[in-house]
Backbone bond lengths (Angstrom), bond angles and torsions (degrees), N, CA, C in turn:
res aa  C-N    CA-C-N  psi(-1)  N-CA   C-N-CA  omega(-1)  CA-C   N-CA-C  phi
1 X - - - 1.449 - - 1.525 108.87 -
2 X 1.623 131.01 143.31 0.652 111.57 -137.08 1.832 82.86 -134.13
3 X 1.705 137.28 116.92 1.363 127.45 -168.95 1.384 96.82 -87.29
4 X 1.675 118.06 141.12 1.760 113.85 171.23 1.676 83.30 -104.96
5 X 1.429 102.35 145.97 1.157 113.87 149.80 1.472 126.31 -126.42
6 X 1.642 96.49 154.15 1.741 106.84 -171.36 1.193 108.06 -86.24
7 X 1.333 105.43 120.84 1.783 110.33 175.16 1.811 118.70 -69.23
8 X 1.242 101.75 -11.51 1.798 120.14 162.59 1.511 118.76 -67.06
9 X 1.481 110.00 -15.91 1.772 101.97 -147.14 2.329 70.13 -130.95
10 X 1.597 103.40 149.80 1.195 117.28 136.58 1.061 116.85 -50.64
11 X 1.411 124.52 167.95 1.372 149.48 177.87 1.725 110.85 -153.91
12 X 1.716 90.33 104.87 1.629 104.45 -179.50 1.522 102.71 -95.56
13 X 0.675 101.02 127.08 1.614 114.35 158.29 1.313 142.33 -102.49
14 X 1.277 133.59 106.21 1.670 135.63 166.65 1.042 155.18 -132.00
15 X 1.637 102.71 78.81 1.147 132.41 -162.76 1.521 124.26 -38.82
16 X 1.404 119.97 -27.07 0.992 94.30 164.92 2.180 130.07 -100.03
17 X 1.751 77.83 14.65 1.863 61.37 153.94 1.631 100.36 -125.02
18 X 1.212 113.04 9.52 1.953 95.33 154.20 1.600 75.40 98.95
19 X 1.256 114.61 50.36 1.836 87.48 176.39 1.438 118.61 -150.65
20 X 1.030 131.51 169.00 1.619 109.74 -169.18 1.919 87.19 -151.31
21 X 1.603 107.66 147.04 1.165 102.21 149.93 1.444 118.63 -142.56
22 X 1.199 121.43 152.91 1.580 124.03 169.64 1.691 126.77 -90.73
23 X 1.216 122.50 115.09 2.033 115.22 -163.04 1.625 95.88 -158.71
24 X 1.530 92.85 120.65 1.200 124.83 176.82 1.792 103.02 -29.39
25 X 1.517 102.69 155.73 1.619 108.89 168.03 1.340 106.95 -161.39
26 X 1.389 117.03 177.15 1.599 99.67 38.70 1.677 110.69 -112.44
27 X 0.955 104.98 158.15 1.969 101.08 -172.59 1.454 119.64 -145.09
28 X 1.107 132.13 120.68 1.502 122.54 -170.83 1.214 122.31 -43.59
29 X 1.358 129.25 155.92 1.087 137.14 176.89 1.795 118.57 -46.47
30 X 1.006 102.16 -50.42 1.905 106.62 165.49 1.306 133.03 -42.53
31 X 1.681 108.61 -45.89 1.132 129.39 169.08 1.821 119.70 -77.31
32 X 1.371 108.62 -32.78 1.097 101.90 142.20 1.637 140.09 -45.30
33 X 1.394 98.60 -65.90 1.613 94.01 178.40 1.539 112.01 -65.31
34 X 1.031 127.83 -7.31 1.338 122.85 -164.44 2.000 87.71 -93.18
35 X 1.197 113.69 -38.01 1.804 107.78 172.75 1.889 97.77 -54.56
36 X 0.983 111.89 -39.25 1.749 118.24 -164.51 1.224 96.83 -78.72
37 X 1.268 132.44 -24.04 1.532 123.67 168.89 1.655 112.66 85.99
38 X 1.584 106.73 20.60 1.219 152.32 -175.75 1.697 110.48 -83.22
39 X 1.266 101.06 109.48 1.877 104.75 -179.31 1.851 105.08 -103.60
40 X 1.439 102.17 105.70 1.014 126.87 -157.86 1.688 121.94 -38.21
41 X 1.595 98.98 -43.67 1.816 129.74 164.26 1.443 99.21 -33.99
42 X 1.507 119.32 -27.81 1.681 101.45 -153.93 1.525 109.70 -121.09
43 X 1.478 101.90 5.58 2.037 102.45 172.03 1.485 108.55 -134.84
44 X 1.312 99.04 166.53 1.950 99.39 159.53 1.604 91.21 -118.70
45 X 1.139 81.69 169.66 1.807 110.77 -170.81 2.084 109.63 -131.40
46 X 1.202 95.20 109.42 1.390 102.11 173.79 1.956 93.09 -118.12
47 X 1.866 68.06 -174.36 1.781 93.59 -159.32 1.626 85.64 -131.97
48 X 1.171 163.74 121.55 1.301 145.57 -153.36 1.318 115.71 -8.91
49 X 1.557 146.89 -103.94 1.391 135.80 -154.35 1.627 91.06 -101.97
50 X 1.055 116.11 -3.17 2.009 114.72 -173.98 1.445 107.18 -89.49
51 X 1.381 110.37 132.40 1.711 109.51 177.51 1.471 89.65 -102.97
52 X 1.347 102.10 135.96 1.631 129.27 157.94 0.863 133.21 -103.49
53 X 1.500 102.71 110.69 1.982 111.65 152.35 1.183 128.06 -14.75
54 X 1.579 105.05 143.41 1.806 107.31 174.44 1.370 110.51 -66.24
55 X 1.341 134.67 -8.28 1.650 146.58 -128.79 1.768 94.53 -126.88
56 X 1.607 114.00 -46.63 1.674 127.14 -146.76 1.521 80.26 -72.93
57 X 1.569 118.11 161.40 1.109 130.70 -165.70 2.210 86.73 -123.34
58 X 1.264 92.08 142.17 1.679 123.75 168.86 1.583 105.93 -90.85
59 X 1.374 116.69 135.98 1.468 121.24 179.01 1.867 82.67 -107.49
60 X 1.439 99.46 164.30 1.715 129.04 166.01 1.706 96.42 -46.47
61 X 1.128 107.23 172.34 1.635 111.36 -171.44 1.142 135.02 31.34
62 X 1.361 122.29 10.61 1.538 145.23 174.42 1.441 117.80 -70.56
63 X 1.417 126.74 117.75 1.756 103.74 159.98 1.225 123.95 -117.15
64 X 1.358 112.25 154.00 1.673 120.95 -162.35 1.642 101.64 -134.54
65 X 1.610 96.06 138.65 1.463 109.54 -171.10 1.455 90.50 -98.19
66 X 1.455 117.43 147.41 1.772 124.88 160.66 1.488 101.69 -129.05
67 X 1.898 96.52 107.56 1.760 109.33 -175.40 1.935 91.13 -89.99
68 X 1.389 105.75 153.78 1.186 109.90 168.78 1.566 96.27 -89.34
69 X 0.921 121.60 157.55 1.684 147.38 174.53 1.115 99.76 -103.07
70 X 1.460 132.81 135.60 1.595 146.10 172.14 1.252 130.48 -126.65
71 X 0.662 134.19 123.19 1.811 121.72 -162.90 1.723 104.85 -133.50
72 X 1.414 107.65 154.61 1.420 102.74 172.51 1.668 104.54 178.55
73 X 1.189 86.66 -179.38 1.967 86.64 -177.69 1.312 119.61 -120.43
């Protein structure tokens, strides 16, 4: 199967729930996760090897990974 993507729309990514979405920008990273339904406390957000701020703004054709963070003892 083969995914097209829009070079107009971001591209969120989150791999660990298997899921991808595409949403217009450009829009900060916060406002992003908040479309993803994403509570900010509980991932980091890179751009390939760059970690991003809740604050840094995403241009159109951009993709952004959202890792969950895990913690335990």
């Amino acid at each position: 199967m083969s995914i097209l993507y829009n070079s107009w729309m971001i591209r969120v990514r989150l791999p660990q729930k298997q899921k991808e979405l595409e949403v217009p920008g450009p829009r900060r990273v916060m406002d992003l996760l908040a479309d993803a339904g994403v509570r900010p406390s509980t991932v980091i957000v890179t751009q390939g090897k760059k970690l991003l701020t809740k604050d840094m703004r995403v241009e159109d054709g951009e993709t952004i990974d959202v890792i969950s963070v895990v913690s335990g003892g």
